[in-house]
N, C-alpha and C positions, 0 to 999 in steps of 0.2 A: 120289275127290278131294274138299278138303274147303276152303271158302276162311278158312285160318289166316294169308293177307296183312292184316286187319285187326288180328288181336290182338296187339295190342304187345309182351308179353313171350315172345313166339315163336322159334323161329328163321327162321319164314318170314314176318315181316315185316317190309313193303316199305318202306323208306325213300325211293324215289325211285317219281315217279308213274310214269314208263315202265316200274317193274319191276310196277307193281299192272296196269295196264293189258296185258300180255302174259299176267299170268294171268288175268288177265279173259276175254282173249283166248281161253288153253287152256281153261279153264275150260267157257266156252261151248259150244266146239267137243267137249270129249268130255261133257258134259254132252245136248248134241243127237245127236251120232253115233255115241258110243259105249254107253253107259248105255240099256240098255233097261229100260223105268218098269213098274212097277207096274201100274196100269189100264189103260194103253194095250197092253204085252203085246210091243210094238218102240218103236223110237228116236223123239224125234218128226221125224229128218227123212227116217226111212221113211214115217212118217203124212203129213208136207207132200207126199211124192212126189218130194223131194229125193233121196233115194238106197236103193240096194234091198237093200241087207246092213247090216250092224251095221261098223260101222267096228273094226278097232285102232288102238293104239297106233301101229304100225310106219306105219300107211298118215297116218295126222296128223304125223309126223314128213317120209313123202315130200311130201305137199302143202306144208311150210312152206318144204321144202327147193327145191321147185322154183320156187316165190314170187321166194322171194332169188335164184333164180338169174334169174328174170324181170327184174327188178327192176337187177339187173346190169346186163342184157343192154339194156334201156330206156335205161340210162343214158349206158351207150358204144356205143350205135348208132355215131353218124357220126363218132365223134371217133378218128384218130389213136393216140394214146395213152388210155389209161381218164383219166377225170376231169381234164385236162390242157388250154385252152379254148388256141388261138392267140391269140397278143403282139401286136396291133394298136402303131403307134407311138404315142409320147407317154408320159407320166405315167399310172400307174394312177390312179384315186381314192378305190377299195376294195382289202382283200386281205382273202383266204380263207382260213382258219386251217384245213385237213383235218387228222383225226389219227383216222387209221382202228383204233390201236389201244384211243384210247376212245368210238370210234363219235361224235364232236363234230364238227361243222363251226361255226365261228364266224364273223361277218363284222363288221371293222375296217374304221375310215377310213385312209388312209393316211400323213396328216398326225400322228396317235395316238404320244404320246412314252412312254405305257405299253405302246406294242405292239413296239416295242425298230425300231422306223421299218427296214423294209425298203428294198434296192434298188430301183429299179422294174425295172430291166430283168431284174430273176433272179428264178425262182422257185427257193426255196430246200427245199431238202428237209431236217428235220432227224433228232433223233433220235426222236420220237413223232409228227410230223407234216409238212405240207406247205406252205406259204404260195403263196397262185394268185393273183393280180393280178386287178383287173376295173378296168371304166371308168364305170360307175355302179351307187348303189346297188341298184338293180332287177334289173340282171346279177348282180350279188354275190350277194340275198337267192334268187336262183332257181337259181343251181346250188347254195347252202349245200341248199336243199330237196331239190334232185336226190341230194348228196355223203350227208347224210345223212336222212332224212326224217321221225325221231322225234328226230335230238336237232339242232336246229340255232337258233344264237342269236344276236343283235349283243352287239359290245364295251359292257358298261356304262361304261367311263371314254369312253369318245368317240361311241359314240350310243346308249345305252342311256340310260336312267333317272338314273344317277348324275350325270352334267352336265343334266341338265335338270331337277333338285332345287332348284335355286336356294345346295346350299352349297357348289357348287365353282367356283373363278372361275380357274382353270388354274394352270401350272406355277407356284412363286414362280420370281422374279426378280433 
């Protein structure tokens, strides 16, 4: 393995920090468990006392695999349906953008006329993703973290960065 995520005219480079950062990740992990060095003679995480064989391939694919399924499993403990939080009454004043087919969880104000203003009482499932209601932002930004936990972010037009620029003064009139 060879790390070609920095050099730019590659085809294995990272455009996006979460892709550099997973090879980071591999990299590491067969770098220490699988690659036995030179002067040392074994792995260094047979030398730490970390483990007693030379790792594969196949056994860092079961470990990642079983991760995610931890990871799952953590996440819908107690709930009913996966990822799915029960409708308290009232007005939301957050919603939860899930869209597990680009692994993004977002979190919007509810009020937000770029975020195409949701029902309150529906959670809407569409065609890439899900909209989940919350009742403040603290609720919001902790299951976006549970939903997704590498890629999760706030609305720039309604609390991100871009209204609090100073060059945006809302809808015209």
């Amino acid at each position: 393995m060879d790390v070609k995520r920095f050099t730019r005219r590659s085809n294995a480079f990272s455009k996006k920090l979460l892709n550099l950062k997973r090879h980071m990740a591999l990299y590491a992990m067969y770098h220490n468990y699988c690659r036995i060095h030179g002067r040392l003679k074994i792995t260094p995480a047979m030398a730490a006392g970390l483990t007693d064989h030379v790792w594969d391939i196949a056994e860092l694919v079961e470990l990642t695999n079983r991760m995610v399924v931890e990871r799952m499993k953590r996440s819908i403990a107690n709930d009913d349906e996966p990822g799915v939080p029960s409708i308290p009454e009232g007005c939301p004043t957050h919603w939860v953008y899930r869209s597990p087919i680009h692994y993004l969880a977002k979190v919007h104000q509810a009020d937000c006329h770029h975020c195409k203003g949701r029902d309150p009482q529906v959670q809407e499932v569409g065609k890439y993703g899900q909209w989940i209601p919350f009742y403040s932002l603290e609720e919001a930004e902790e299951a976006a973290m549970e939903f997704e936990p590498d890629r999760y972010t706030h609305c720039n037009m309604c609390i991100g960065s871009y209204r609090n620029a100073g060059g945006y003064r809302g809808p015209r009139r």
